[in-house]
C-alpha positions in Angstrom: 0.0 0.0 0.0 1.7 3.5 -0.7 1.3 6.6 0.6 -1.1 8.1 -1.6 -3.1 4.7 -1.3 -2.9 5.0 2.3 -4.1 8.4 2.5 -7.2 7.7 0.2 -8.3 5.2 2.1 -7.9 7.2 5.9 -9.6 10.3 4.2 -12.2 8.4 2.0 -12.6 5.5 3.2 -13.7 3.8 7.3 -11.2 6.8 8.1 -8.8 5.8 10.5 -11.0 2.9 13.1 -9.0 2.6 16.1 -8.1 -1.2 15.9 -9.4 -1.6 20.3 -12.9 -1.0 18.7 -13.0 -4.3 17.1 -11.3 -5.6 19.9 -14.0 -4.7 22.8 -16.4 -2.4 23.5 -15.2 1.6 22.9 -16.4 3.6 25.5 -19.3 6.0 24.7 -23.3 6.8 25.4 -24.2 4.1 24.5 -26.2 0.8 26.5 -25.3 1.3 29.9 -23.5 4.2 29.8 -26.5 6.6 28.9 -28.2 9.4 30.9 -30.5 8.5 33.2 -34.1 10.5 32.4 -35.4 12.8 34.9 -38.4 11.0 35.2 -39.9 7.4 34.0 -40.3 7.3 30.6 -43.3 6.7 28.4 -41.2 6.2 25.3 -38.0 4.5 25.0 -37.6 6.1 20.9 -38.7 8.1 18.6 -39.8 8.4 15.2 -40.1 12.1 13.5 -42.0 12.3 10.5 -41.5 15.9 8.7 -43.6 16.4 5.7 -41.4 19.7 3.7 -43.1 22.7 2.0 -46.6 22.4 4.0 -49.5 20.3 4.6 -52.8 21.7 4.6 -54.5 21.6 7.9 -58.1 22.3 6.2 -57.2 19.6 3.6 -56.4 17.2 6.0 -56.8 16.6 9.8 -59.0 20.1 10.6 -62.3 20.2 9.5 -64.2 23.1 8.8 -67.8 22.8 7.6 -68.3 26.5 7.2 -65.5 26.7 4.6 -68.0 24.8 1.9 -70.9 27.1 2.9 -68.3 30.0 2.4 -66.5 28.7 -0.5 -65.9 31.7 -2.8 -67.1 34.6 -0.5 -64.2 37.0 0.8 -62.7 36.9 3.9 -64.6 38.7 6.2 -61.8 40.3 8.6 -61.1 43.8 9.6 -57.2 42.3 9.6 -55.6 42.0 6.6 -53.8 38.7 6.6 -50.1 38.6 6.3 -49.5 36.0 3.6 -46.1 34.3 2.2 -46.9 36.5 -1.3 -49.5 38.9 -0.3 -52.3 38.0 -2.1 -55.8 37.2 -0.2 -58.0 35.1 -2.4 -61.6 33.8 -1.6 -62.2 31.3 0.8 -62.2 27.8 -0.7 -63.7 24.7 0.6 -61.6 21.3 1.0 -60.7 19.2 -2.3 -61.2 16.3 -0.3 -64.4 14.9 1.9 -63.9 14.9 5.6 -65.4 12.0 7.5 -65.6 11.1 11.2 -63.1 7.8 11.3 -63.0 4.3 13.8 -64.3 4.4 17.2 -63.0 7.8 18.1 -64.9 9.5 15.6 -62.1 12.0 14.7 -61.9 13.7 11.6 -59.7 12.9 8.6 -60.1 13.5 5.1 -60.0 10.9 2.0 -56.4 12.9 1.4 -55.1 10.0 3.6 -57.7 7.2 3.2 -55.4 4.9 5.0 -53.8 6.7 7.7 -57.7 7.1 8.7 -58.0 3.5 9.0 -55.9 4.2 11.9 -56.9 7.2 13.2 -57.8 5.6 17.0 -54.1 5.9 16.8 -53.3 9.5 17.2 -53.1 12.7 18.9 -54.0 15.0 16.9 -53.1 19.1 17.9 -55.2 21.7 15.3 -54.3 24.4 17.1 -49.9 24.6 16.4 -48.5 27.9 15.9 -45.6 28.7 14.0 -43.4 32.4 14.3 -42.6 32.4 10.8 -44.2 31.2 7.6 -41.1 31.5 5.6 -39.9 27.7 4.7 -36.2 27.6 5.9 -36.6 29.8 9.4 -40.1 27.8 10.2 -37.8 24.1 9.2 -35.4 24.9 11.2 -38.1 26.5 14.1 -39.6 23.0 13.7 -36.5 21.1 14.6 -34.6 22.9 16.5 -36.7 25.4 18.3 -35.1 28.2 16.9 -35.7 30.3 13.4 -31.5 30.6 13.1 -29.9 28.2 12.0 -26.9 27.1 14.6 -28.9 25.4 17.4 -29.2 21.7 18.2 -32.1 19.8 16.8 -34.1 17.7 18.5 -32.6 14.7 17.5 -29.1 16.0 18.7 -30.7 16.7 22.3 -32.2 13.7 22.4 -29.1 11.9 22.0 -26.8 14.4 24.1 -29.4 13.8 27.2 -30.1 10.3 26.5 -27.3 8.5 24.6 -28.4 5.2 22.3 -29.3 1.7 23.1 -27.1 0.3 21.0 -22.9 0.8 20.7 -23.1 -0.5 16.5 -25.4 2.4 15.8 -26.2 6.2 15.8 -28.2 6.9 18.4 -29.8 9.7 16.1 -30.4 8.7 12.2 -31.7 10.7 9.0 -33.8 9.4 6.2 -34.0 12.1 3.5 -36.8 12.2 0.5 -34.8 10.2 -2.2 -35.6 13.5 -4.6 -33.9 15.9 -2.5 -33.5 17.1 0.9 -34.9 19.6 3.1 -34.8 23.2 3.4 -31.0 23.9 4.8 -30.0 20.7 4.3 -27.9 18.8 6.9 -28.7 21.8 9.3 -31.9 20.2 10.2 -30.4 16.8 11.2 -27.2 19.0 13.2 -25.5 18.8 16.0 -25.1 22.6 16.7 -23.2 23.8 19.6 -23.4 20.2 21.4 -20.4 17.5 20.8 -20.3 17.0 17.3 -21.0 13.0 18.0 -24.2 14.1 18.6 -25.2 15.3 14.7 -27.4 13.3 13.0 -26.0 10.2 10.5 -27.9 10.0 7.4 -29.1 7.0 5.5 -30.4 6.0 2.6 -33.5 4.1 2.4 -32.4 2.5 -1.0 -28.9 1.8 -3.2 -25.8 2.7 -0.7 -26.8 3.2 2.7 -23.9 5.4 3.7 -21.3 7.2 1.7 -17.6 6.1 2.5 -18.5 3.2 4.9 -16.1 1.0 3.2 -12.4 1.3 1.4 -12.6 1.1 -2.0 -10.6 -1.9 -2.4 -10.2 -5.3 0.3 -6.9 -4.9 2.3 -5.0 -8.4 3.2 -6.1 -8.7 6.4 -2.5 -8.4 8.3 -2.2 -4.9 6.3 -5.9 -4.0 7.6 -4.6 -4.8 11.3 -1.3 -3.2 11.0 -3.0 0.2 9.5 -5.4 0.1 12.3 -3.0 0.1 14.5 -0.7 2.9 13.2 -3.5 4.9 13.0 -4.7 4.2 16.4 -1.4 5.1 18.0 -1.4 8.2 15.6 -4.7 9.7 16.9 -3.9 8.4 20.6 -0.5 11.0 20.3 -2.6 13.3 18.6 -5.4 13.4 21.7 -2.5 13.8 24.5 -1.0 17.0 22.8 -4.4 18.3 22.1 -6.3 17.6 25.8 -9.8 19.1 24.9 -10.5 19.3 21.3 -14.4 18.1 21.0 -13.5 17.7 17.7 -10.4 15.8 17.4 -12.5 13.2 20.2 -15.8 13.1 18.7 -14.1 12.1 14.7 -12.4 9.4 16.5 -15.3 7.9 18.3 -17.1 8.7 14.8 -14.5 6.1 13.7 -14.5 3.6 15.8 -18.7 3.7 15.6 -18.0 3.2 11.6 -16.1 -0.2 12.4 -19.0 -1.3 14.4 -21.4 0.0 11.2 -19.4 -1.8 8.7 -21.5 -5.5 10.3 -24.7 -3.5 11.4 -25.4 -1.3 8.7 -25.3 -3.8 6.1 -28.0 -6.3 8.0 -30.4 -3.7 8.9 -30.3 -1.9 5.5 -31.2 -5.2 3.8 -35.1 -5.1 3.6 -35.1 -8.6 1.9 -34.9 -9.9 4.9 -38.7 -9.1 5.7 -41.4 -11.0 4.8 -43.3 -10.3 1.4 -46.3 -9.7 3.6 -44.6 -7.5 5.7 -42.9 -5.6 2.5 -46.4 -4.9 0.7 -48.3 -3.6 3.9 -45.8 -1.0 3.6 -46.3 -0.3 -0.1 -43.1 -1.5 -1.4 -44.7 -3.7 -4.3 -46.5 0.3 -5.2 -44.5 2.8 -7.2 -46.1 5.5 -5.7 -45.2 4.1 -2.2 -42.0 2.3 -2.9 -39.5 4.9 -2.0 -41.1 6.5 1.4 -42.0 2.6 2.2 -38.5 1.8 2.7 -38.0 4.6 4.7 -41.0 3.8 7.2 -39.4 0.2 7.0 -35.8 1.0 7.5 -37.2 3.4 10.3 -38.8 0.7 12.1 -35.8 -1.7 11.6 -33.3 0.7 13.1 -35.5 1.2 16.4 -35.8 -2.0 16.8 -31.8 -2.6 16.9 -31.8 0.4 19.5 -31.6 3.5 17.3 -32.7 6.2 19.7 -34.7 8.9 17.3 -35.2 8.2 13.7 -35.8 11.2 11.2 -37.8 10.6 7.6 -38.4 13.6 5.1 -41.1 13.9 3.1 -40.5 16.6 0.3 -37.9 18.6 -0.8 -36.5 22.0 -0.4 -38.4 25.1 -1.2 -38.3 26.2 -4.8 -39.3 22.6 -6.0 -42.9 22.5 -6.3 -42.8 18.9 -7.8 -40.9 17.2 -5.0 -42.4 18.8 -1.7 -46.1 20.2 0.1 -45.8 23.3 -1.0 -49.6 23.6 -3.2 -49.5 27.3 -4.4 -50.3 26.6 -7.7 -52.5 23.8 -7.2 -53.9 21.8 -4.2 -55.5 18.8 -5.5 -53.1 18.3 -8.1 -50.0 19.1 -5.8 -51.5 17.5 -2.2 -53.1 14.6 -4.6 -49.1 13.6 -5.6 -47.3 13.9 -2.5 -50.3 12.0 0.0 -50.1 8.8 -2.1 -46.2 8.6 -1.6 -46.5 8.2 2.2 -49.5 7.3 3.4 -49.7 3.6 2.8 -46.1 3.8 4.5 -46.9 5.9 7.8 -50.2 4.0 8.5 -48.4 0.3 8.0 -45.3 1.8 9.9 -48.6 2.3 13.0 -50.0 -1.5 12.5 -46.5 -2.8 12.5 -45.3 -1.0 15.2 -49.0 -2.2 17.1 -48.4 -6.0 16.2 -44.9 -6.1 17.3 -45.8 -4.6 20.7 -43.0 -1.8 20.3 -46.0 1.4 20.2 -46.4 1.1 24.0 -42.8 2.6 24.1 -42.2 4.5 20.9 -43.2 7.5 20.1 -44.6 8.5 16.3 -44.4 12.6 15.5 -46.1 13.5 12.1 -45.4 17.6 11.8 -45.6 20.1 9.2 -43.4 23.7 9.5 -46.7 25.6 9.1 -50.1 24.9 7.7 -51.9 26.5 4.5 -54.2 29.5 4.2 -58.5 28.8 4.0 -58.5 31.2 1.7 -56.7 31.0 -2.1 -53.7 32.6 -3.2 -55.5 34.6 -6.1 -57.0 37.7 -7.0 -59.4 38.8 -4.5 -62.5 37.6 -7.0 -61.2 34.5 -8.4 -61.5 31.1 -6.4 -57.9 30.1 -7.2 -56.8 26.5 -6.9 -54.1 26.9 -4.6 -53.0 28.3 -1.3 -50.6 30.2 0.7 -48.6 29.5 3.9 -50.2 30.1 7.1 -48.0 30.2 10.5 -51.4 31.0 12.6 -53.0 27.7 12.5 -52.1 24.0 11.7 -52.0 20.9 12.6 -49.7 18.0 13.6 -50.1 14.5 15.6 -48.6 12.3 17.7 -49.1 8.5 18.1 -47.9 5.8 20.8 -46.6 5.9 24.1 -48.2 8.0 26.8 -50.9 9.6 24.8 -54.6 10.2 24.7 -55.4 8.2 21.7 -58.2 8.7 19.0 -57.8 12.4 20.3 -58.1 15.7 18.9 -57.0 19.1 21.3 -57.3 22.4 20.3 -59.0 24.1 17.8 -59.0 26.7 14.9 -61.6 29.4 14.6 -64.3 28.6 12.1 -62.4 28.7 9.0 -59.0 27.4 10.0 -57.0 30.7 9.7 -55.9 31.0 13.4 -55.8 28.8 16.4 -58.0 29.9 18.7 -58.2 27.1 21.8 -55.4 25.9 23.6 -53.2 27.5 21.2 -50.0 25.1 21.0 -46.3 26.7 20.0 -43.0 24.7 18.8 -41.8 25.3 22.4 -44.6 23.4 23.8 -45.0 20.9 21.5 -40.8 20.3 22.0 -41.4 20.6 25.8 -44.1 17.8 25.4 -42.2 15.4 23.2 -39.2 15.6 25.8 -41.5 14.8 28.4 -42.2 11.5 27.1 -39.1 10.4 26.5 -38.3 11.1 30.4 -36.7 14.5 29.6 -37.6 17.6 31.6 -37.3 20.2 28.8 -35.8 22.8 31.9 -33.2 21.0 33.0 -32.3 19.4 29.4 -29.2 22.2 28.9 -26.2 22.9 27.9 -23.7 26.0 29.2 -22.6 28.0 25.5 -21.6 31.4 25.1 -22.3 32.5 28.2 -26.2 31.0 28.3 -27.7 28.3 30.1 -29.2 26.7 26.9 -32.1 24.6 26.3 -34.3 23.3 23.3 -37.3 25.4 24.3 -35.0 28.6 24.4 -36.9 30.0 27.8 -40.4 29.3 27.0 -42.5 25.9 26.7 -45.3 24.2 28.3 -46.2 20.3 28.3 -49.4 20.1 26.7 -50.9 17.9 29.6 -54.0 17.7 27.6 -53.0 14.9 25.2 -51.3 12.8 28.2 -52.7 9.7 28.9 
């Protein structure tokens, strides 16, 4: 092997594994070295479903008769709304029938025909609040709290206060939208001002799992020892004339979690290994469903080997109508294209989850930045066909562990515009999904620049209303 050889494969390649982390255990936060939670848990893990560019609330999960006796009238408001693009159309009814669904009775439109099979499953909030309705500031409010980019998300908290179950995975995993990812990128899945171990890992759902898991050619197995060895003494030297360095530490722990991942990433990326039956309840055998399918399925796979919080994107950045939520243009045509993708996937992901007795601990999050206007995003006397953002209204849900389910808290006012009972804001909903996983959201903090902080900033209430 020469030098320029060598030097590929360190930079490109696994990247320098210290050779004692195929020998035993590494220390980290991992199984039974995590932090205890503050309180009993409800929910051991976590699954965060983001759905990029926008769902709309009054297309979906918030049901407003009045809009369909209303449809095409203006808005009747002293206030003049402030929209994305500053156009107020005429109030439009839903493109899709509402209907009261299971023994719960909630109400979910035919947009998600089989997520409303399940809906004695979830926890549904119609009164969320957003402080922005601008797509990157509200993604990153959505994950991290904050409108700026730079802060933790929750996924990096969650691993920073609780560690993982498991030392041959990340404790906090990624699963972008195969056609592109988020708003920001890789900010919404980072580590921010925590230990840098602590960032999100992403994986692919189909092809290569993760980039630059493997050298790019087989070494003879004595050279493989002898370079992991080398290189192990070389970062050990490094460490002891740089005491401190986060960084330095957290790439060689990074290391010796990618010799672990080299045995458990290709057995839990293999979906062959479920059954046919199992593989079509999610949709794989649909190409509309195929690609977020694997995603649920993967999901469920790495919770199951002790992946602490698992992230899926649905959508896209902003800017690319075709591959994300965001229906300005046209709601039927936009929302009638993205709902088929995932929900086949998100309601099997619910019955599989049920039927393997893991939703009693695990804890499903469905959430959307911000909702979508009542009203089109038109000329004041045309009924347009499509809608604008809306930060003063929307709704999310939860499912599993802890919760009141088949329930629906909080409300709109009569046409879905603004939340008007037991109004609900990022802080709170954080504060509450913290809460379940055995987290007081006040005492979750970390000392930086001066400033005790926290994922919920200084604010945040636990919504007590959806406990169980």
């Amino acid at each position: 092997m020469n030098r320029r050889s060598f030097l590929s494969w360190t930079t490109h390649g696994l990247g320098g594994a210290a050779l004692a982390s195929l020998l035993q255990p590494a220390p980290s936060a991992s199984a039974g070295t995590a932090p205890a939670p503050h309180h009993p848990p409800k929910a051991r893990r976590a699954i965060h479903i983001c759905l990029c560019g926008a769902l709309s609330q009054v297309d979906s999960f918030d049901y407003k008769p009045a809009l369909a006796r209303l449809h095409g009238r203006s808005l009747q408001s002293s206030e003049r709304p402030d929209v994305f693009f500053g156009q107020v159309g005429l109030l439009r009814q839903s493109d899709w029938t509402f209907r009261q669904r299971g023994r719960s009775g909630l109400w979910v439109s035919d947009l998600f025909p089989e997520i409303a099979q399940v809906a004695d499953e979830l926890t549904i909030i119609n009164s969320m609040v957003a402080e922005t309705s601008n797509h990157t500031p509200a993604t990153f409010q959505e994950n991290t709290g904050f409108r700026l980019n730079g802060f933790p998300t929750l996924g990096a908290w969650l691993s920073y206060g609780l560690g993982s179950e498991t030392e041959n995975l990340p404790a906090f995993v990624v699963i972008p939208d195969t056609r592109g990812q988020p708003a920001g990128g890789s900010i919404n899945w980072t580590n921010g001002f925590l230990s840098a171990r602590h960032q999100g890992v992403m994986m692919r759902s189909q092809g290569t799992p993760i980039d630059d898991l493997f050298p790019t050619r087989q070494l003879p197995a004595e050279a493989d020892r002898a370079t992991r060895q080398l290189l192990d003494a070389m970062n050990q030297a490094h460490q002891e004339r740089r005491p401190g360095d986060d960084a330095l530490a957290a790439r060689i722990r990074s290391y010796e979690l990618a010799a672990r991942m080299q045995l458990a990433v290709p057995e839990v990326a293999d979906l062959r290994q479920e059954t046919q039956a199992t593989q079509s309840l999610y949709g794989l055998d649909r190409p509309e469903s195929a690609d977020f399918g694997r995603g649920c399925l993967l999901a469920r796979r790495l919770l199951e080997r002790g992946v602490r919080f698992v992230q899926l994107f649905s959508g896209g950045s902003f800017g690319s109508p075709r591959i994300n939520w965001d229906g300005h243009e046209n709601m039927r045509q936009n929302h009638g294209r993205e709902a088929p993708r995932i929900d086949r996937p998100v309601a099997a992901l619910l019955r599989d989850l049920r039927r393997r007795g893991m939703m009693d601990d695990t804890l499903v999050i469905f959430t959307t930045e911000f909702g979508r206007t009542p009203f089109t995003q038109s000329a004041a006397n045309i009924v347009g066909l499509g809608r604008d953002h809306n930060q003063y209204g929307f709704s999310v849900w939860l499912a599993g562990a802890g919760l009141k389910a088949g329930h629906k808290y909080g409300a709109t006012d009569e046409i879905g515009w603004r939340a008007a009972e037991n109004v609900v804001h990022w802080h709170d909903f954080h504060a509450t999904v913290l809460h379940l996983l055995g987290i007081d959201h006040e005492r979750l903090t970390f000392y930086h620049n001066g400033i005790r902080r926290r994922l919920t900033n200084v604010h945040g209430e636990v919504v007590n209303g959806i406990l169980s």
